[in-house]
N, C-alpha and C positions, 0 to 999 in steps of 0.2 A: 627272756620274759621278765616282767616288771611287775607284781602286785599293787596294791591301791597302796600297800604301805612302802612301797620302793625298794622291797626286798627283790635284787636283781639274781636271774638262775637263767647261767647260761648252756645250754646242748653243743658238745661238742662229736661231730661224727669224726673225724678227719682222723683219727688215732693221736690226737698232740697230745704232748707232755701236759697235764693242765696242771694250776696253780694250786697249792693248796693255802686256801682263804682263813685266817682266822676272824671274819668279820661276816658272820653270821648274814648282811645282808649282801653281800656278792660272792654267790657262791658259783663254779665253773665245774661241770660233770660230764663223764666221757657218755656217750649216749650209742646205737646203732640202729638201723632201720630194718625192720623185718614185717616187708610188705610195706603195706600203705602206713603202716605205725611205727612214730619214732618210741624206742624204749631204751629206759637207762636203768643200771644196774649200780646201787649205791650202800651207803650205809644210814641205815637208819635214827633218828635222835637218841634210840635207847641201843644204839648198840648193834641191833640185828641185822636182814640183810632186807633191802627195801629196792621194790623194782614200780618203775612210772612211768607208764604208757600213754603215747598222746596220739590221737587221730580225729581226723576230719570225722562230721557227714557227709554222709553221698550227698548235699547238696551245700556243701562247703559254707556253709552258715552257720553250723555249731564246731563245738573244739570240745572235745570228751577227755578226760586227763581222768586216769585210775592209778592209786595206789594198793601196792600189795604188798603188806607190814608182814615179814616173819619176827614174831617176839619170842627170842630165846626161850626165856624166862616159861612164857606159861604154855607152849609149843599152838597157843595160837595163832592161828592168820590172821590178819584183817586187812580188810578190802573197802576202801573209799574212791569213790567216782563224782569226780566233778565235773559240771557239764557247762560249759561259757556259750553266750551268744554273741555275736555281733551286738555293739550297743548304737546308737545313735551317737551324733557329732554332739551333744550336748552332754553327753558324761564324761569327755573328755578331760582326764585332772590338771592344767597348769601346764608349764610348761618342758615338763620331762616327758608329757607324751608325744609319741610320733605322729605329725600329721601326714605322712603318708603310710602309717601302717596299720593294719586292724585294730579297732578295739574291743576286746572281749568281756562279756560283764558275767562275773559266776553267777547258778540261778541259785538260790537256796534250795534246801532238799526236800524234797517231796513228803517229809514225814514230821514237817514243823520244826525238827531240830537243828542246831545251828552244829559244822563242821566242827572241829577241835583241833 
C-alpha cells in the first residue's frame, strides 16, 4: 500500500524473513489472515505494541483499516478506524499509481476531526 505521500507499507503473510527499514517511508510487516481480515502485529512509534486490521465490505467497495495503540505509558488503548472508498479515475496521483489497481480515497471522520 501506498499513501498520497508515498509512504510505501507492505503485508507480508508467507512467514519471510522481512527487512528491517531504516527509512521510515518503506516499511515491510509480517501480517496473517484470521478470517476475511488481514492483521498485523507490530510495534508502535512510541514504543508499545500496535495491531492493524484490514477488511473489505460485504460489497467490496470500501477497505476498513483499524488501529489498536497499547501505550505502555498511560495503560491506555486507542483505537483509530479508517475507512477508504473506491475513488474515481480522476484522483489518480501521477505516475506511481497503479493503473490496473484500486484506488482508495480515506474519508475524513465523522466527527470534523482530522486523524493524527
Amino acid at each position: 500500500m501506498t499513501d498520497d505521500d508515498l509512504h510505501k507499507l507492505s503485508l507480508y503473510t508467507d512467514g519471510r524473513k522481512l527487512q528491517k527499514s531504516k527509512d521510515n517511508n518503506n516499511q515491510e510487516v509480517a501480517a496473517h489472515w484470521n478470517g476475511s481480515q488481514l492483521v498485523s502485529d507490530e510495534k508502535s512509534p512510541l514504543g508499545g505494541k500496535m495491531n492493524r486490521t484490514f477488511e473489505l465490505s460485504r460489497d467490496g467497495r470500501r477497505l476498513f483499516e483499524t488501529l489498536h495503540i497499547d501505550n505502555g505509558r498511560s495503560n491506555t488503548p486507542i483505537s483509530i478506524r479508517y475507512v477508504y472508498d473506491i475513488a474515481g479515475s480522476d484522483t489518480q496521483s501521477g505516475q506511481d499509481s497503479d493503473p490496473n489497481g484500486p484506488v482508495l480515497k480515506r474519508n475524513p471522520p465523522d466527527d470534523g476531526t482530522s486523524p493524527q
